[in-house]
matplotlib code that plots the C-alpha trace (Angstrom):
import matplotlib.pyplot as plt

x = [0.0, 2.9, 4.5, 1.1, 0.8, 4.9, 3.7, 0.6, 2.5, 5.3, 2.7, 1.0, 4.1, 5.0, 1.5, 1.6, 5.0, 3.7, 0.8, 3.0, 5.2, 2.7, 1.2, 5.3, 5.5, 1.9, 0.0, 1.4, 3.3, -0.1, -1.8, 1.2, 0.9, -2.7, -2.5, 0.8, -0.7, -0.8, -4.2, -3.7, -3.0, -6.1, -5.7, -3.3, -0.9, -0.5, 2.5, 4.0, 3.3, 5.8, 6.0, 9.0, 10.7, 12.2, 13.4, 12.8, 14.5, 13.6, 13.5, 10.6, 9.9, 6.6, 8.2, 10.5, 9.5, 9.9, 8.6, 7.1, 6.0, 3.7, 4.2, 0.7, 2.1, 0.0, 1.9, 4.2, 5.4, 3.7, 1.9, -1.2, -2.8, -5.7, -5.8, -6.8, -3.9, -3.9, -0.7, -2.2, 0.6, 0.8, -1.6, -5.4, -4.4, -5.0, -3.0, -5.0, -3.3, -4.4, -0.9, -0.1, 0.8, 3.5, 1.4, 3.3, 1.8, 3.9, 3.5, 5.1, 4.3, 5.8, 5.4, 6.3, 6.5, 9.8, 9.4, 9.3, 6.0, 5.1, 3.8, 1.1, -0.3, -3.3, -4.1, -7.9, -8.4, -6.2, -2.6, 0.6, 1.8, 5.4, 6.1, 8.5, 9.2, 9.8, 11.4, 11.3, 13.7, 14.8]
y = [0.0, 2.5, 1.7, 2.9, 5.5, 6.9, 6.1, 8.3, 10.8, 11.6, 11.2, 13.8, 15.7, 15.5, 15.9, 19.5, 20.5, 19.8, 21.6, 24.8, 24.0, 24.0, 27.9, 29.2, 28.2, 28.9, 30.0, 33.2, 35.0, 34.7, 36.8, 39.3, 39.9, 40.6, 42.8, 44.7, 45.0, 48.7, 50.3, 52.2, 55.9, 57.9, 61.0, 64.0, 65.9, 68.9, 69.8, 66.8, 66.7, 68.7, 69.9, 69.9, 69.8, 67.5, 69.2, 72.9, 74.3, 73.0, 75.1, 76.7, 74.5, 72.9, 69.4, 69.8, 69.1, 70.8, 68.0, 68.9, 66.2, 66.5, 63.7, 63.4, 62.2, 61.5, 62.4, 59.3, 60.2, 57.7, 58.3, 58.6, 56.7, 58.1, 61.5, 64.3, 67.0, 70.2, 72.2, 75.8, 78.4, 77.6, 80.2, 79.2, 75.8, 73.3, 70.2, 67.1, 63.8, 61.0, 60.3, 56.7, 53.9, 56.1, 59.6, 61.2, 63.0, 63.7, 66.5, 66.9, 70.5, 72.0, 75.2, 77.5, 80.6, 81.6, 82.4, 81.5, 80.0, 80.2, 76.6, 76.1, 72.7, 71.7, 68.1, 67.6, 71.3, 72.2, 74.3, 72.4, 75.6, 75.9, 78.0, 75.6, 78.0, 76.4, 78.3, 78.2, 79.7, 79.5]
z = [0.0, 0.8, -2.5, -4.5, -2.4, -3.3, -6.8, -6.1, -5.2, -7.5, -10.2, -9.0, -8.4, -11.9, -13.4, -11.5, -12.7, -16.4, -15.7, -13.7, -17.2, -19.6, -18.1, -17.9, -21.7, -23.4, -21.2, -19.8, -22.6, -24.5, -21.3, -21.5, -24.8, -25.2, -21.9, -23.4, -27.0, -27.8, -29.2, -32.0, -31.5, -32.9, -31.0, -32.7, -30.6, -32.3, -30.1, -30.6, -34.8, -37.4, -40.7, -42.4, -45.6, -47.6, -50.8, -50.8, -53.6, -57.2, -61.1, -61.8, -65.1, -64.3, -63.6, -60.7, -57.8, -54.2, -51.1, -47.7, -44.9, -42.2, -39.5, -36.7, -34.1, -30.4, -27.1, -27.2, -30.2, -32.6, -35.5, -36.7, -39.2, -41.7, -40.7, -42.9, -43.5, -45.5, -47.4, -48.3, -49.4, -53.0, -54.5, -53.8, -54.4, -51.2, -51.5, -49.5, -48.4, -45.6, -43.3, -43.5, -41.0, -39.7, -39.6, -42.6, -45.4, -48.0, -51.0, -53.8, -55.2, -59.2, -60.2, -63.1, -61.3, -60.3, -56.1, -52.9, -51.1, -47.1, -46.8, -43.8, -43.2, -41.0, -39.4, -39.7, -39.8, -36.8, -37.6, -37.2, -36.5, -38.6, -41.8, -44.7, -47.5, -50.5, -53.5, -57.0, -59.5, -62.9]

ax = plt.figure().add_subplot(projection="3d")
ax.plot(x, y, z, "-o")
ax.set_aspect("equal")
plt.show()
């Protein structure tokens, strides 16, 4: 009967170091990483988005090209997907894009005038807040 009962035992004791195995291994890192999954950010921080340019000097031929981004960021610093944003500064033209997986919008802008341009840009209607001047010349 003792024998059975020592058998009893250490089978027990090994079914419940599987089973403390089995949560260490599958279980947990599962739970940790649906409770440490980030949400998408959805909410702009203006202070924390920029404007800036890429390439801000091009010939005024109608085909070259002068580049501005606009990054919408939230307060950690990451970026905002799908998000309307506005480029105004190039006559009564308004240049439109939707910022990406990383929260940049990118415009490329030609002109034939010969000059220089005080880009604004707005993110869903609010101001970024920072001049770019491109320039055009010949």
């Amino acid at each position: 009967m003792k024998i059975n009962k020592l058998y009893l035992n250490i089978g027990l004791i090994v079914l419940g170091l599987g089973l403390i195995f089995f949560m260490a291994v599958y279980v947990v890192p599962q739970v940790l990483v649906t409770m440490t999954r980030a949400a998408p950010a959805t909410k702009i921080s203006i202070t924390d988005s920029y404007f800036i340019g890429g390439k801000l000097l091009a010939a005024a031929d109608g085909k070259d090209d002068c580049v501005v981004n606009v990054f919408a960021l939230d307060s950690n610093g990451k970026g905002v997907k799908d998000k309307s944003v506005e480029v105004t500064g190039m006559g009564e033209q308004v240049l439109t894009e939707t910022t990406d997986t990383n929260g940049k919008a990118s415009f490329k802008m030609v002109s034939s005038t010969e000059g220089q341009f005080k880009l604004t840009a707005m993110i869903d209607g609010v101001p970024v807040g920072k001049v770019v001047v491109v320039t055009f010349r010949n």
